[in-house]
N, C-alpha and C positions, 0 to 999 in steps of 0.2 A: 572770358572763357570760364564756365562753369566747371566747376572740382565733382566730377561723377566718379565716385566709390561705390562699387557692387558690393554690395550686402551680401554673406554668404548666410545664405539661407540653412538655418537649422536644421538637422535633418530630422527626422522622426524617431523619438523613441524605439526600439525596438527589444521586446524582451531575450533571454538567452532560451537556447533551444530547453534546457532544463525547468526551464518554469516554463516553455510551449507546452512540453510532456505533462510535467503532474499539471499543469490546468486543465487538457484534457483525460488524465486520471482521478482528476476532481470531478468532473461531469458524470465521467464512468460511475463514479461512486453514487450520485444521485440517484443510479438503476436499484441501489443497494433496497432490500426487504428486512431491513429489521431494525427493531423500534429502542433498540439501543446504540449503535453507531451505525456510519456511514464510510465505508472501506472501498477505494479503487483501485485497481494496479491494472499497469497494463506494462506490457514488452516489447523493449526496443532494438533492433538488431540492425545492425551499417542505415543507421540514423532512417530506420525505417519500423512504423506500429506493426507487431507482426503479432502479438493477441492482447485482450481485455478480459478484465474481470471485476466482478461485484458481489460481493456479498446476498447472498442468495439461497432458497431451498433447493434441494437438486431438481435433473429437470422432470416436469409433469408431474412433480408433487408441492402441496399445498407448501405455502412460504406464512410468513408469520402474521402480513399484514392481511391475508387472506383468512388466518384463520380466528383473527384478530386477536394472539395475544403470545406473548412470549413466555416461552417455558422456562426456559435460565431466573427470568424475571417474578414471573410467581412463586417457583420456587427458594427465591431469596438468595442466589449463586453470585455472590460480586465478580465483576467484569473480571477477566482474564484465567478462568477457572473452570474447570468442569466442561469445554468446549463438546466434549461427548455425547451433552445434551441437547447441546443446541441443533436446531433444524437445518442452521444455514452452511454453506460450504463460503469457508473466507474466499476473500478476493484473490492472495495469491495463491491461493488452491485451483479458483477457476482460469485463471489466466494460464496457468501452467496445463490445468486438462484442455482448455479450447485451443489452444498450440499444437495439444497431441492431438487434438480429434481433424483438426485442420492438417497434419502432418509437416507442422511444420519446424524445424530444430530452433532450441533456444539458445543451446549449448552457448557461451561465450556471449548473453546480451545482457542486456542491461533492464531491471525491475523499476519501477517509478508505481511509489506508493502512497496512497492521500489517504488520511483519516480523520472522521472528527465524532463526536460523540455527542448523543442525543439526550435531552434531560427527558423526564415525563410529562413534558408538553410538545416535545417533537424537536425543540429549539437546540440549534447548533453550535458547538464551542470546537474550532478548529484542537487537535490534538497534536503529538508528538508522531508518526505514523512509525511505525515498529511493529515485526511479524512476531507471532504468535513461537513460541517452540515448535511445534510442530509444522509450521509455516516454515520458517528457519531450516530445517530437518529438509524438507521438501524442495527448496530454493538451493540448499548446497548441494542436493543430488540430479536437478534438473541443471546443472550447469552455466547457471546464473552470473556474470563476472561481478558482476556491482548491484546494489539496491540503493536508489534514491529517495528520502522519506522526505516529507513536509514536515514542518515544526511547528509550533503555535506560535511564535514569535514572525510566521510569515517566512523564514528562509528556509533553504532544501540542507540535507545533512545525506552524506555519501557512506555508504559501507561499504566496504570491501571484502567479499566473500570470503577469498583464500585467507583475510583476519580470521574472518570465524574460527577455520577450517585449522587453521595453525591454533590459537586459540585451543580448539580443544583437542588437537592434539597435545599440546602442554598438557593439560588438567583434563577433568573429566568432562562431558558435556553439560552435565547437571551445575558446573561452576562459572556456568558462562558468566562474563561479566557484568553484558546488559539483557536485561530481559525484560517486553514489553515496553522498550523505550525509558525504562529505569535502570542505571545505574544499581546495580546489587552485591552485596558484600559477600566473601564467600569465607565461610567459615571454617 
């Protein structure tokens, strides 16, 4: 009599729902128009995409790749500065307006953000993804519960809004701790 042991078949990888999201806030970011990063967010409410965004000019006005050249960038503005110039509206700016224009609430969802930055050949180096101040500003008052960022090292990193929120209510807003995905000291 033959010794027949079933084999239990391996089952298939399968990634976690938070690396399903920012992969498809990676692609979103592909949409992105401009010739210094590539920024995607999109929003997640009872485990359902409820809007997207990209880095972009607003709508029915020229964007950067159209006009072939970036203003921040000629002008010599290092990255995280002087956004007032720039043409584009970031990612979680749009993601938060096509929600409202869609009517639909964000209130209590959850943000999933990918970024990575473009050298002057177009080539990509995954980054740390972290909202802008103003971004920040915009995310605590559209009622955002969490933001999930990409990291360069390949894993996701969680924020906790109401930290912010407590955070500055401690201190002033200007002493936030991190800004831009940096660690900052506050003097």
């Amino acid at each position: 009599m033959e010794n027949k042991t079933k084999r239990k078949k391996a089952a298939p990888k399968r990634i976690s729902k938070e690396q399903h999201y920012m992969n498809i806030a990676r692609e979103v970011a592909a949409r992105t128009s401009c010739f210094r990063a590539r920024h995607g967010a999109i929003i997640v409410k009872d485990d359902q995409i409820i809007s997207t965004g990209y880095v972009g000019a607003p709508r029915k006005t020229k964007d950067c790749f159209e006009r072939n050249n970036c203003l921040r960038r000629e002008l010599g503005i290092p990255s995280g500065q002087r956004y007032e110039l720039c043409r584009s509206v970031h990612a979680e700016q749009n993601a938060i307006i096509n929600a409202a224009r869609s009517g639909v609430s964000i209130y209590g969802a959850d943000m999933y953000l990918f970024s990575e930055k473009l050298d002057e050949d177009g080539k990509a180096e995954v980054i740390n993804a972290y909202p802008c101040f103003i971004c920040k500003k915009m995310i605590v008052n559209a009622g955002i519960r969490k933001l999930i960022s990409n990291q360069k090292d390949n894993s996701l990193k969680e924020y906790k809004i109401a930290d912010w929120v407590e955070d500055w209510r401690k201190n002033d807003l200007l002493d936030d701790m991190e800004q831009y995905g940096i660690k900052t000291i506050i003097k």
